[in-house]
C-alpha positions in Angstrom: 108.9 330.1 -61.1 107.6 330.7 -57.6 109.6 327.7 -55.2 108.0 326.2 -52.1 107.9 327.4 -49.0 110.2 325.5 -45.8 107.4 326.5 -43.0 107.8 326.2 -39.1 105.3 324.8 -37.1 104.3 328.4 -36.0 103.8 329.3 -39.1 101.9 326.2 -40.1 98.9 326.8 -37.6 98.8 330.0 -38.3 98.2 329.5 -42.1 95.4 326.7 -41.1 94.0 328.9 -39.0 93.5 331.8 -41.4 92.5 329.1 -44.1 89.8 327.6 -41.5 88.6 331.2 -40.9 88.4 331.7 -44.9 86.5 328.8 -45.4 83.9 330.0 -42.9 83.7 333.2 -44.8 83.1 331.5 -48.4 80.7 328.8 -46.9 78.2 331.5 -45.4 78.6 334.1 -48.1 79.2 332.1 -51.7 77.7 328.5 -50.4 74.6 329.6 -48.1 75.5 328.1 -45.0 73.0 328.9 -42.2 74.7 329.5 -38.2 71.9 332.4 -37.6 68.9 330.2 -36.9 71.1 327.9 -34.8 72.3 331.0 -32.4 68.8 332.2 -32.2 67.5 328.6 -31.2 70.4 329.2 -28.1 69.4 332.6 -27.3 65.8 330.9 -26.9 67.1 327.8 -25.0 65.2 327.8 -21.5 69.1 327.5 -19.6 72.0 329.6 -20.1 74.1 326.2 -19.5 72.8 324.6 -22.7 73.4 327.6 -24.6 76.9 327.2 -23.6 77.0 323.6 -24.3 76.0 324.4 -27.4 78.5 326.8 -28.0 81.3 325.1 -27.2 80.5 322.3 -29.3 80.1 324.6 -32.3 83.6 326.0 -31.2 85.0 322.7 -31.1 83.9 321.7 -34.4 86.0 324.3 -35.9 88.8 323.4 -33.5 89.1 319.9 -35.1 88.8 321.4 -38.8 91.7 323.3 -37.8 93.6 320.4 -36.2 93.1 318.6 -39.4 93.9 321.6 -41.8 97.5 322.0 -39.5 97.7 318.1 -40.0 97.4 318.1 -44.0 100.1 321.2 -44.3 102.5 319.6 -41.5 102.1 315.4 -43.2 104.0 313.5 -45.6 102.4 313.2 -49.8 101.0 310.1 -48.9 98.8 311.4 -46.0 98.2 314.6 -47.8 96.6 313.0 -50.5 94.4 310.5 -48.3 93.3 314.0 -46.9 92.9 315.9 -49.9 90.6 312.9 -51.1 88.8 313.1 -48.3 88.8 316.9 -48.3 87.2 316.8 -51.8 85.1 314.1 -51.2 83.3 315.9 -48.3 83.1 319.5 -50.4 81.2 318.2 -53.4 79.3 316.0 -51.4 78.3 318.9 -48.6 77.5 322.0 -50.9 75.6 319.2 -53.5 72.9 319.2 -50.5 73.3 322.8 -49.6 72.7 323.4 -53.5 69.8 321.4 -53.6 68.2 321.1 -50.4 69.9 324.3 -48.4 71.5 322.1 -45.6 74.5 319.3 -45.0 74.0 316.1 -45.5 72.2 313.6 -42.8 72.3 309.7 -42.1 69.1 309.4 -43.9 70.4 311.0 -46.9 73.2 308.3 -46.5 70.1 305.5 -46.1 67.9 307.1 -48.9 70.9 306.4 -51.3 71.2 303.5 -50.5 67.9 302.5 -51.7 67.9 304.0 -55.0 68.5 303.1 -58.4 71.8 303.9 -60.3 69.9 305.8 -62.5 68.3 307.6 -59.9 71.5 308.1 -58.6 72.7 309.4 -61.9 69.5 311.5 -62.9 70.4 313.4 -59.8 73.9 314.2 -60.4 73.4 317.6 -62.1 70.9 318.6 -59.1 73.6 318.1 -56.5 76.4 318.9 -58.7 78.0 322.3 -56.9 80.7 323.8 -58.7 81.8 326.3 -55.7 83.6 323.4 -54.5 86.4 323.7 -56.6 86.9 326.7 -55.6 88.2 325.9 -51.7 90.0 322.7 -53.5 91.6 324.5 -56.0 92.9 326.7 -52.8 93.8 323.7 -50.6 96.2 322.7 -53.7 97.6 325.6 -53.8 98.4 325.0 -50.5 99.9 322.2 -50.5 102.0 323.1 -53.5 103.7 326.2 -51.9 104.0 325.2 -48.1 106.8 322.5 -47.1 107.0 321.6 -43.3 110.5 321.6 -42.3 109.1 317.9 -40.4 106.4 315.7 -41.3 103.9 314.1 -39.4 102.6 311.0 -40.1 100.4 308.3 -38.9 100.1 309.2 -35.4 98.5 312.7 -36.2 96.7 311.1 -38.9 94.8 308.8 -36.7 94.8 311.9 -34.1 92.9 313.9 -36.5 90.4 311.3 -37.5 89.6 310.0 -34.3 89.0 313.6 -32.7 86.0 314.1 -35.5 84.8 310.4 -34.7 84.7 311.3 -31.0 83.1 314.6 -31.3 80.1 313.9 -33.4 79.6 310.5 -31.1 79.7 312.0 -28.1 78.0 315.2 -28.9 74.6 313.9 -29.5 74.8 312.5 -26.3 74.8 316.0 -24.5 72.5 318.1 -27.0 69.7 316.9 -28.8 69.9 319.8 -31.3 72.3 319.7 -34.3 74.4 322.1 -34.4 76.0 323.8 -37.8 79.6 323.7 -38.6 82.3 323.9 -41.4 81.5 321.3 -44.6 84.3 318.7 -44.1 83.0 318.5 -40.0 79.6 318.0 -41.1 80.6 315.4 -43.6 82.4 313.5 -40.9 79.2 314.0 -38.5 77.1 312.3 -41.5 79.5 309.3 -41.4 80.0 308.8 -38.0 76.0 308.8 -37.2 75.5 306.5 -39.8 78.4 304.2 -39.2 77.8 304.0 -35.2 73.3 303.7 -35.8 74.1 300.9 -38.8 76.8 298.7 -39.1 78.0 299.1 -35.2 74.8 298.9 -33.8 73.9 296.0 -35.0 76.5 294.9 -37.9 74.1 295.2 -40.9 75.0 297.9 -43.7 72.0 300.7 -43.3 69.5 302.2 -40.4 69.8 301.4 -36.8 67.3 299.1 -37.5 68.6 297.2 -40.1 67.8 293.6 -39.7 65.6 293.7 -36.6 62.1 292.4 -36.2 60.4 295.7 -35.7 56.8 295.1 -34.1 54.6 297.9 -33.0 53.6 298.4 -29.6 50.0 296.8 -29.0 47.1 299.1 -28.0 44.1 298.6 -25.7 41.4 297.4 -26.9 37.9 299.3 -25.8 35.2 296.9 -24.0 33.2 296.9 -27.1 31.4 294.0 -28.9 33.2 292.1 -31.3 30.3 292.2 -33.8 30.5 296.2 -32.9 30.4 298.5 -36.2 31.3 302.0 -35.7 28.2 304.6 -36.7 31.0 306.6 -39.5 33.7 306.6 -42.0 37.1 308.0 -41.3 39.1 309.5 -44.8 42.5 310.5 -44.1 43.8 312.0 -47.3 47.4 312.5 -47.1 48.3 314.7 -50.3 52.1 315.0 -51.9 53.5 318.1 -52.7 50.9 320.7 -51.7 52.0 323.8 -50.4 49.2 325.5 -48.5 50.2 329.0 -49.6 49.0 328.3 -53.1 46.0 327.5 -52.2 43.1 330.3 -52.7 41.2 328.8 -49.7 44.0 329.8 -48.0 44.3 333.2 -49.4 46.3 332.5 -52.5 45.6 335.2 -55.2 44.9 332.9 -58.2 41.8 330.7 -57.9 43.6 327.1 -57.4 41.4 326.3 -55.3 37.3 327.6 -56.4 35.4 324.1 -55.5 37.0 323.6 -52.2 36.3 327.1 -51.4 32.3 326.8 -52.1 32.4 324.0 -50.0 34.3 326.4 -46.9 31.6 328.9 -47.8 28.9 326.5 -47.3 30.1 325.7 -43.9 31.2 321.7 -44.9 35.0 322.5 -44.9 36.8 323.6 -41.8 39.8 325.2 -42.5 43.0 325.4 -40.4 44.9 327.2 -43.1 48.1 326.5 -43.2 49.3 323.8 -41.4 53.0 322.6 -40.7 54.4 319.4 -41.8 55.7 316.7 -39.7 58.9 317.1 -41.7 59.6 318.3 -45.7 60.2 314.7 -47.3 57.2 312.1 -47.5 58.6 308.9 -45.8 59.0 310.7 -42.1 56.1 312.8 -42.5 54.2 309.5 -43.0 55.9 307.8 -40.0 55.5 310.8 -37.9 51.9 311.4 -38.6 50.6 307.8 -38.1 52.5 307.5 -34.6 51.6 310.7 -33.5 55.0 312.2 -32.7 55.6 315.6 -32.4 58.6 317.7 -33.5 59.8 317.0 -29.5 59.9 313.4 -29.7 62.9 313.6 -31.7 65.9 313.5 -32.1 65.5 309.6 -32.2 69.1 308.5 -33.8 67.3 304.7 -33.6 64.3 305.3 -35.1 62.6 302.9 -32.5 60.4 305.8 -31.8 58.9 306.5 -35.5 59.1 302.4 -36.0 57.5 300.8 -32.7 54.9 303.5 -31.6 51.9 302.7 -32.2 49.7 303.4 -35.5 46.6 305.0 -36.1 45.9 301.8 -38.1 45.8 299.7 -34.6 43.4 301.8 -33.0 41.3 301.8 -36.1 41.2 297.7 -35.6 41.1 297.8 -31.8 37.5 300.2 -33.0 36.5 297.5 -35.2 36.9 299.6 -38.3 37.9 298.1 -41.6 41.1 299.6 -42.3 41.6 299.9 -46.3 45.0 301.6 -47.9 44.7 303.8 -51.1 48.6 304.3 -52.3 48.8 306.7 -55.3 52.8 306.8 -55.1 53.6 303.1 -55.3 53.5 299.5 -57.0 54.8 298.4 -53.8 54.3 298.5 -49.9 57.2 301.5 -49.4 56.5 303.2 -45.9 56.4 302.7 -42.5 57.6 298.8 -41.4 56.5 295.4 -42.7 54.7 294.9 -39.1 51.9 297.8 -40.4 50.7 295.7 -43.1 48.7 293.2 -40.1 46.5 296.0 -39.5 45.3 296.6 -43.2 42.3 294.8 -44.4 43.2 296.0 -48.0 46.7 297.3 -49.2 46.0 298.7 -53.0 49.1 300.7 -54.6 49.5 302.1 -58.4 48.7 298.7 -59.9 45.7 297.8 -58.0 44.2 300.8 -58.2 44.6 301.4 -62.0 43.6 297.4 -62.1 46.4 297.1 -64.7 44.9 299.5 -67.5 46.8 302.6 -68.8 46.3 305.6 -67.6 47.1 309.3 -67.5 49.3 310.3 -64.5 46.5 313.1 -63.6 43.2 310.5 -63.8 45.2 308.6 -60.9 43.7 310.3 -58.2 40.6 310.5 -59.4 40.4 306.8 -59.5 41.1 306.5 -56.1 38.2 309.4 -55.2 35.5 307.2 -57.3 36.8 304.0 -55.2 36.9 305.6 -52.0 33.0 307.0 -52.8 31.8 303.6 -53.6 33.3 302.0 -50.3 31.6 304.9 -47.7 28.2 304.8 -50.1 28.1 301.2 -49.4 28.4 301.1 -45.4 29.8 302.6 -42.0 32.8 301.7 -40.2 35.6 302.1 -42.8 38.8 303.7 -42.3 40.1 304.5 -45.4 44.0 305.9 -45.4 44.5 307.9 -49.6 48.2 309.1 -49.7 47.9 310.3 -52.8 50.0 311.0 -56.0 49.2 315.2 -55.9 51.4 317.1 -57.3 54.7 315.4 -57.7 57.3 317.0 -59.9 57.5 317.0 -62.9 54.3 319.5 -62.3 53.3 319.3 -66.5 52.0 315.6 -65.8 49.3 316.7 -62.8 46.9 317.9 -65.2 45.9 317.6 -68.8 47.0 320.0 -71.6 43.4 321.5 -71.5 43.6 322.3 -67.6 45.9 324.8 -68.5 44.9 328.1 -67.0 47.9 330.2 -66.2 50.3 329.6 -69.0 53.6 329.4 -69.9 53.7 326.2 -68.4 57.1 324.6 -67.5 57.9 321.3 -69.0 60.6 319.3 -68.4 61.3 315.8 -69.5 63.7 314.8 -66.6 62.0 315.3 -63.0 64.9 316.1 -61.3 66.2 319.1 -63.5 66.7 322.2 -61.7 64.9 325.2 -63.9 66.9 328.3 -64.2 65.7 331.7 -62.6 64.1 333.1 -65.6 62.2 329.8 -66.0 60.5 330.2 -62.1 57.6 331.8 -63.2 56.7 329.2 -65.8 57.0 326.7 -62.9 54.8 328.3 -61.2 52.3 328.1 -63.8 53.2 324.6 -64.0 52.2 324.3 -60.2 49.1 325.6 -60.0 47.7 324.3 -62.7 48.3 321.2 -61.5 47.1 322.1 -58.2 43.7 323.2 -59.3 43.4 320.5 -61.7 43.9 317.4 -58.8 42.2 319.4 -55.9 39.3 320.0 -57.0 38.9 317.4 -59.8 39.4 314.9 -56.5 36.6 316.5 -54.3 34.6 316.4 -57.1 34.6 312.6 -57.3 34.7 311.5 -54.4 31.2 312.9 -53.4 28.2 313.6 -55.4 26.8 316.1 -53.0 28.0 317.1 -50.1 25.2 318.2 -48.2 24.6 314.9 -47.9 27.9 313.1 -47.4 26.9 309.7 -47.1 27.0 307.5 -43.9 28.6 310.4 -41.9 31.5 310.4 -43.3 34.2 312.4 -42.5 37.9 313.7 -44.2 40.5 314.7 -43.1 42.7 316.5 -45.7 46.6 317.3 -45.5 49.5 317.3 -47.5 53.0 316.0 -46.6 55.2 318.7 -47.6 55.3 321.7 -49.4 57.4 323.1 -52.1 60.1 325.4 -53.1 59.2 325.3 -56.3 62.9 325.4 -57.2 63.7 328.9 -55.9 67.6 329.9 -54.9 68.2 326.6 -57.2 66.8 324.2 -54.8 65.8 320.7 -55.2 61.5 320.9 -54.7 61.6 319.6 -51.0 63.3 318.2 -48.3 64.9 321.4 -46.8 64.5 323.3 -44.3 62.3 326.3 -45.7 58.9 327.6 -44.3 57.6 327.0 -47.9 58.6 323.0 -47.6 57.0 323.0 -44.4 54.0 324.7 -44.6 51.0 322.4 -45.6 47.3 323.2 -46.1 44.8 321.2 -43.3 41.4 320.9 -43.3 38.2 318.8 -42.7 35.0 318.1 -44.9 31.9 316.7 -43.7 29.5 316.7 -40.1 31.9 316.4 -37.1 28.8 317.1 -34.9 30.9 320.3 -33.1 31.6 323.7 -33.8 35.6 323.8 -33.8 38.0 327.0 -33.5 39.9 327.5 -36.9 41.9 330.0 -35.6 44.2 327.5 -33.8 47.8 327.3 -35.1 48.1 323.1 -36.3 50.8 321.0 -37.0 50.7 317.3 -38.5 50.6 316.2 -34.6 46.7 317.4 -34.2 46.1 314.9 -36.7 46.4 311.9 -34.4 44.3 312.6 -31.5 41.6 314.4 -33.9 41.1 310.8 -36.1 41.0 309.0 -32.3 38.6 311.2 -31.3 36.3 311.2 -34.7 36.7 306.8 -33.7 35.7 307.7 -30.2 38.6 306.0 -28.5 38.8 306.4 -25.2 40.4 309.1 -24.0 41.4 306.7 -20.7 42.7 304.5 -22.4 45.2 306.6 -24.6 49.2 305.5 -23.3 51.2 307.9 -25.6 50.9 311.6 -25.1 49.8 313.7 -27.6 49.3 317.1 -29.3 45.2 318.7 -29.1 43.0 317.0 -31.0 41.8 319.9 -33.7 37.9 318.8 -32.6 39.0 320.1 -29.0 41.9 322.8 -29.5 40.9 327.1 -29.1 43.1 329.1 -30.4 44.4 330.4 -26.8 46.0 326.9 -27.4 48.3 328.0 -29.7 51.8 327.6 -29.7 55.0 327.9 -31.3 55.2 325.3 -34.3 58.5 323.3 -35.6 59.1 320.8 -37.9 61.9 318.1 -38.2 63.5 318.2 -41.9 65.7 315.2 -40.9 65.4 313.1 -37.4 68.1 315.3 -35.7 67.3 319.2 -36.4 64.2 320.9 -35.1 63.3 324.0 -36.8 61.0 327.0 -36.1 58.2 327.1 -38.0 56.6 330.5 -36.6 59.3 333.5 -36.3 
């Protein structure tokens, strides 16, 4: 039997730093771990003394792995198996996201959890559940089997250790406003530290840096107009779930997903953007992004004041004199933004009140919003009418019924949250676009009878909130950091009284100054900032997109 090892301290750091170096290796080749985009982002950094910032704090990262690897091989059993709990805990929680969203964990992942269910929480275990972590474990045991320090360290370089991580990832997003990667058990102490420090220190309540205050919106000017003034249109903003704009055939897409929307392009009615980019890949800050008008530069905002207290393209709908009505196809419940939108909503109506309490098939939902949005613009002018609709949500069998089925096999699942296998990708696809052409066009189909005559001039503006991977490389459906989460189809149906250039790269961010222009807001009177409106924008305009996957990484969209 092999016998333990007496080690110097030489020989100590030496061993953490080939182990440190090891682990590096096996995250990047065997886990996925990304550093290319992040030294590509530095090499296009506008100073050579941020690149170097940036650098170093990548460099130190490692440095404080390393310090705590030393400190695990050099302690007492009783530290070593605080760390090794630690050590563990921060492996299977760090490659479950890489596994199923292809990044580390973030304070919102921290916040999201929060909120769920415990059988959420359960349903997802087998998504998240990454069995290359026991491979570094197993190796770290092995470790600390076979190496004996010939003196322990205890609580001093214990609390060394901890507070060195603590102290980086406070400080650090203080001096850079980009995340930058680094080794799993570092990132997992960056997820705790952010959260800890923007919750319970800032202001002593368990969750967001937000948690417990009063959040109000900042007011808007109102326009000198008449209080009995009622704007001459409609305004539809159609916020769609899970609709990736490269599956579209109006947007090029080989199979015919698309063939209704696409008469209406060829008729002139539809002006299409192609494919757009999200405001992020998850639906909650897509939605808060969108309605506030923030671009991918207005973050990162570790207290959220930004995404909770700009304002809303709800308040300048009211300061318009619009009626502002809310179609939610996702929810019983209120769910998004903060409890201080719901003032500027003349009618909130989730799952419930839209079904008005009758059964229904999952893929007749939206088409029960479509009929009640028609009746509302046939009836009169100056509604604005927000539909974020249910789309095509995962599991993809339930977005269309069993006679909609044009490209088959199609993939059926009974749990939403399973992770189909490689040889089962194709059927998913099926799956996907039969649910896409099922909702898309079955949608425009209802909500007007003819659109060469769109009643009251009323006019649509179509999006989705995030795209899909449609499970490829294993990967949870969205909230990554892929092109295919981010890319998002964006058009508009109906007379905007303009000719418009197509050919202009968008983003969510055109949205908000095109639905202030279609209410004919002043431009004077417009505080915040913001991206082209899509009714003003040439192409010449264009530049280089990004999207925010969580509120503190910025990624490039076009490479």
């Amino acid at each position: 039997m092999i016998k333990p090892l007496k080690l110097n301290d030489t020989m100590i750091t030496r061993v953490a730093a080939a182990s440190t170096l090891l682990l590096f290796v096996y995250e990047v080749y065997a886990v996925g771990v990304n550093y290319s985009d992040y030294f590509l982002y530095l090499q296009d950094s506008e100073t050579i003394i941020f690149a170097v910032i940036g650098i170093v704090l990548f460099l130190a990262s490692f440095y404080v792995f390393f310090r705590a690897v030393e400190f695990i091989l050099s302690a007492s059993w009783p530290y070593r198996l605080v760390s090794l709990l630690i050590f563990a805990t921060a492996l299977f929680v760090e490659y479950g996201y890489q596994k199923a969203l292809g990044r580390f964990s973030t304070r919102l992942d921290i916040e999201s959890a929060i909120g769920t269910t415990t059988d959420q929480q359960l349903a997802t275990v087998s998504m998240y559940l990454n069995l290359r972590a026991i491979i570094p474990l197993a190796l770290l045991l092995v470790l600390l089997y076979f190496v004996r320090p010939e003196k322990n360290v205890a609580l001093k370089s214990f609390l060394l250790t901890n507070v060195l991580f603590i102290a980086l990832f406070a400080i650090s997003p203080m001096i850079v406003d980009q995340k930058f990667p680094t080794i799993s058990t570092a990132a997992f102490y960056r997820t705790a530290t952010d959260f800890l420090i923007n919750g319970p220190v800032r202001n002593g309540k368990w969750g967001s840096g937000l948690t417990g205050i009063d959040l109000r919106r900042r007011e808007v000017k109102k326009p000198p107009v008449p209080d009995d003034y009622r704007p001459k249109n409609n305004v539809v903003v159609i916020l769609d779930e899970s609709v990736r704009g490269d599956h579209l055939s109006l947007n090029g897409y080989p199979r015919e997903t698309t063939p209704f929307l696409s008469k209406l392009n060829e008729r002139g009615i539809l002006h299409n953007w192609g494919i757009a980019v999200a405001a992020s890949t998850g639906s909650r800050f897509t939605f808060n992004a969108l309605v506030a008008g923030l671009t991918p530069y207005d973050f990162p905002d570790s207290s959220e004041l930004k995404i909770n207290t700009f304002p809303t393209i709800f308040q300048y709908a009211k300061a318009m004199n619009y009626k502002v009505q809310y179609f939610d196809g996702q929810m019983h419940s209120f769910w998004i933004g903060i409890d201080d939108d719901r003032r500027f909503f003349d009618s909130w109506r989730g799952v419930l009140d839209i079904s008005e309490g009758k059964e229904f098939e999952t893929w007749e939902l939206d088409n029960i919003i479509a009929r009640k949005v028609k009746t509302i613009i046939a009836g009169s002018t100056g509604n604005f009418i927000f539909v974020f609709k249910h789309g095509v949500h995962i599991p993809y069998q339930s977005n269309f019924p069993p006679n909609q089925e044009y490209w088959s096999p199609s993939y059926h699942t009974e749990n939403k949250f399973d992770i189909p296998s490689g040889s089962q990708l194709p059927a998913v696809a099926n799956a996907y676009d039969n649910g896409l052409r099922y909702n898309l066009d079955s949608f425009f189909q209802n909500l007007v009878d003819d659109y060469s005559t769109i009643p009251n001039k009323t006019v649509f503006v179509y999006t989705g909130d995030h795209g899909q991977t449609l499970f490829a490389n294993g990967r949870s459906s969205h909230g990554g950091s892929t092109k295919e989460e981010a890319g998002v189809p964006l058009f508009i149906v109906g007379d905007i009284g303009r000719p418009v250039d197509t050919s202009y790269k968008a983003s969510h961010q055109n949205i908000f100054p095109t639905v202030l222009d279609l209410f004919e807001y002043p431009d004077e009177l417009r505080e915040f900032k913001s991206a082209p409106s899509l009714l003003k924008a040439k192409g010449s305009d264009s530049k280089p997109r990004f999207f925010n996957p969580d509120l503190g990484l910025r990624v490039a969209f076009d490479q």
